[in-house]
matplotlib code that plots the C-alpha trace (Angstrom):
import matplotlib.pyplot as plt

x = [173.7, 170.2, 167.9, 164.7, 163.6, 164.8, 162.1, 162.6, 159.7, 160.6, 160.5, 156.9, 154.0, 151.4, 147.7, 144.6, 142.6, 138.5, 136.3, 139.4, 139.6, 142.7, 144.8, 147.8, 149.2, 152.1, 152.2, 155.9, 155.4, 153.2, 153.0, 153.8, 157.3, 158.7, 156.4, 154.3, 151.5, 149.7, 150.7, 151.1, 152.3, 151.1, 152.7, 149.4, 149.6, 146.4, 145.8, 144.4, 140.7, 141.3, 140.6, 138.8, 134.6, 133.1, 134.0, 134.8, 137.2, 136.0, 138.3, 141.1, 142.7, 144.0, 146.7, 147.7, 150.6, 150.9, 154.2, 153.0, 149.8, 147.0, 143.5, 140.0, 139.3, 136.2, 136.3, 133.6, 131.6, 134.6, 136.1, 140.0, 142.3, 146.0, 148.6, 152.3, 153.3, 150.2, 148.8, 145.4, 144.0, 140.6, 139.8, 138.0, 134.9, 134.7, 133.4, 136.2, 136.5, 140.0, 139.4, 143.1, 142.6, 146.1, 147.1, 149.1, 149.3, 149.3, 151.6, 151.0, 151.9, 148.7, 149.3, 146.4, 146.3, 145.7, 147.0, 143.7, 145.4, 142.7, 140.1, 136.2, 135.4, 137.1, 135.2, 131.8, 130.5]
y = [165.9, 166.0, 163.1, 163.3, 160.0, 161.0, 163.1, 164.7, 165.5, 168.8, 169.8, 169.0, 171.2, 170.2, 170.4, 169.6, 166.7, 167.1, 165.2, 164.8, 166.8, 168.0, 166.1, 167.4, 165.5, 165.7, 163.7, 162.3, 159.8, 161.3, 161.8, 165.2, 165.1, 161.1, 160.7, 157.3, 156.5, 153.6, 154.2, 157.2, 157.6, 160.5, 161.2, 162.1, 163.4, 163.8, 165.8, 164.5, 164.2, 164.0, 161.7, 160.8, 160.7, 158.4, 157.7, 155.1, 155.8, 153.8, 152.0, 153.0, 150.7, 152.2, 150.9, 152.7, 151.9, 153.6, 154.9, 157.1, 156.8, 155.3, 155.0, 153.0, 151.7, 150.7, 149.4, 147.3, 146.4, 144.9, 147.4, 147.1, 149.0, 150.3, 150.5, 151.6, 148.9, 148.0, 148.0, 148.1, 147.9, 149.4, 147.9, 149.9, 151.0, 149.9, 152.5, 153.5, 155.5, 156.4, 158.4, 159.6, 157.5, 158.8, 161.6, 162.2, 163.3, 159.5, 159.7, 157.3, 156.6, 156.3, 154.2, 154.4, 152.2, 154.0, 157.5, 159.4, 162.8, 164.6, 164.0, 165.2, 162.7, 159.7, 160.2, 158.6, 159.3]
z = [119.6, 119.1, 117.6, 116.1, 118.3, 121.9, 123.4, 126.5, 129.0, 130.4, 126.2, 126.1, 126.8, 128.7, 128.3, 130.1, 128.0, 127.8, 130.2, 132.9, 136.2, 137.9, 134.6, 133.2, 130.0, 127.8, 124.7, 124.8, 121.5, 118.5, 115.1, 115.7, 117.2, 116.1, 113.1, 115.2, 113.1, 115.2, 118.5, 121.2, 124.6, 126.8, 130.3, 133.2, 136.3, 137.9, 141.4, 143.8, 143.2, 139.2, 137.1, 133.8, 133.9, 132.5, 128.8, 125.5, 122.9, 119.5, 117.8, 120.3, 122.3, 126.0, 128.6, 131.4, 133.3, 136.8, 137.7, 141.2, 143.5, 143.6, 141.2, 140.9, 137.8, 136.2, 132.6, 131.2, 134.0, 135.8, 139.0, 140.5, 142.4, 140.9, 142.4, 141.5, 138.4, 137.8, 134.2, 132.8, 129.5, 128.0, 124.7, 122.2, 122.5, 126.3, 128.9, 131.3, 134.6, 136.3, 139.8, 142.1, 145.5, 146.9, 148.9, 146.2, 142.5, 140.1, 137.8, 134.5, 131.1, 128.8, 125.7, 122.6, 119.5, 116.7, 118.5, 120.3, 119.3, 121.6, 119.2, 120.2, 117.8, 118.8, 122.7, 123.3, 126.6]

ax = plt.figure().add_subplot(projection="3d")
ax.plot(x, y, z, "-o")
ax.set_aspect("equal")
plt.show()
């Protein structure tokens, strides 16, 4: 039986999102494959000096949720460590930073509100 909600990772391409290093993402909930129209879920795996440089998205809310390794965030002036089931939020407009401190690859879900989509546009930097 198939479904046009169930998505299954290993059916989803990955690509490398601009102004990350060493990222690999596959958009697991979009518009393009379950018809979302406010949210979308993306599955990263970042090496282990990847991350995302410095950047804002406007009027797109983030959360990532990490699932494997370790990161440093910076979001707004404020600086934490993440670890395994942590969460983080970057509200709109609100310059971000995510930098690998593991020996190993992070694994995280990234959640944006309305959908990024890989947009030039919707990245201020």
């Amino acid at each position: 039986m198939t479904s046009k909600y169930l998505v299954r990772q290993a059916d989803v391409e990955p690509y490398h999102p601009a102004n990350h290093t060493e990222t690999s993402n596959q958009r697991l909930i979009s518009r393009h494959n379950v018809g979302a129209k406010h949210m979308e879920v993306i599955l990263g795996t970042l090496g282990q000096s990847g991350g995302a440089l410095p950047h804002a998205h406007p009027s797109i809310e983030q959360v990532c949720y990490l699932l494997e390794g370790t990161a440093h965030v910076e979001v707004d002036g404020e600086s934490f460590d993440m670890a395994p089931g942590d969460t983080c939020f970057f509200p709109a407009d609100a310059l971000h930073l995510f930098q690998v401190t593991s020996s190993t690859p992070v694994k995280l879900l990234v959640i944006y509100s309305p959908p990024y989509e890989e947009n030039p546009e919707r990245v201020r930097r």
